[in-house]
N, C-alpha and C positions, 0 to 999 in steps of 0.2 A: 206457339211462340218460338220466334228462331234466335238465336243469338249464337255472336261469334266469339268463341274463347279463345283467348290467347295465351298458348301454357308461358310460363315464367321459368324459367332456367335457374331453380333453388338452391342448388348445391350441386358437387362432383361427388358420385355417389362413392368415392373415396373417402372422402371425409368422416365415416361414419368412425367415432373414436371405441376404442378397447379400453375397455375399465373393467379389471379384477376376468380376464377373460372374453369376457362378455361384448357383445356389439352394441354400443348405445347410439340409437336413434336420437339424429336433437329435433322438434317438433315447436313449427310455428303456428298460434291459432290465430285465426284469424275470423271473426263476428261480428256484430254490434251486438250484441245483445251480452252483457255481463255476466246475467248469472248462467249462461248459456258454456263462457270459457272457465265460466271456475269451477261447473260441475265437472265440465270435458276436460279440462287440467288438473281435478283432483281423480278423476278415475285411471286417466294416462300415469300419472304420478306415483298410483300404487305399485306401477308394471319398476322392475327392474331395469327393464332395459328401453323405457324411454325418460326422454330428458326435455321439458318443456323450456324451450330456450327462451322465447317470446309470445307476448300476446298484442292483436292491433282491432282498433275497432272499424275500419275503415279501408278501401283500397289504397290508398295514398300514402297511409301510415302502414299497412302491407309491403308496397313495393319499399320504401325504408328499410323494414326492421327485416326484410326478405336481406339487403343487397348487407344490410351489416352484419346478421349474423350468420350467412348463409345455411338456411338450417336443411335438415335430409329428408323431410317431411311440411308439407303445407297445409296444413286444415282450414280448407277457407270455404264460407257461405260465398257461394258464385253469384248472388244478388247484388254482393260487395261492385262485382267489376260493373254491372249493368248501372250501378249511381253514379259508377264513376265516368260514363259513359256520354 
């Protein structure tokens, strides 16, 4: 199966902010499947140094919640773009 990705330009990896020293990662997931981001956003959540900024269930609602929060990390099911396709 061949398929073409097309990366998305997330963030300027400047952005990453400093809290209490530290470099926090901000982190967008990206799934359909629910209880899929809320195990993967309670296990990220436990880390200090990530920061779950957003979640979308869909490519469309991806590209959104990508361009308004520009986050420094994508987590996204690549199935996502082939629906949207």
């Amino acid at each position: 199966m061949s398929s073409a990705f097309v990366p998305i330009r997330v963030s300027d990896w400047t952005k990453i902010a400093l809290v209490r020293g530290k470099r926090i990662s901000h982190i967008l997931i990206a799934d359909r499947n629910l209880l899929f981001r809320r195990g993967l956003r309670s296990l990220l959540s436990a880390e200090s140094d990530f920061r779950i900024v957003e979640e979308a269930s869909d490519a469309m609602e991806t590209l959104a919640k990508v361009r308004l929060t520009t986050p420094d990390v994508l987590v996204m099911d690549l199935s996502l773009i082939e629906e949207a396709a």
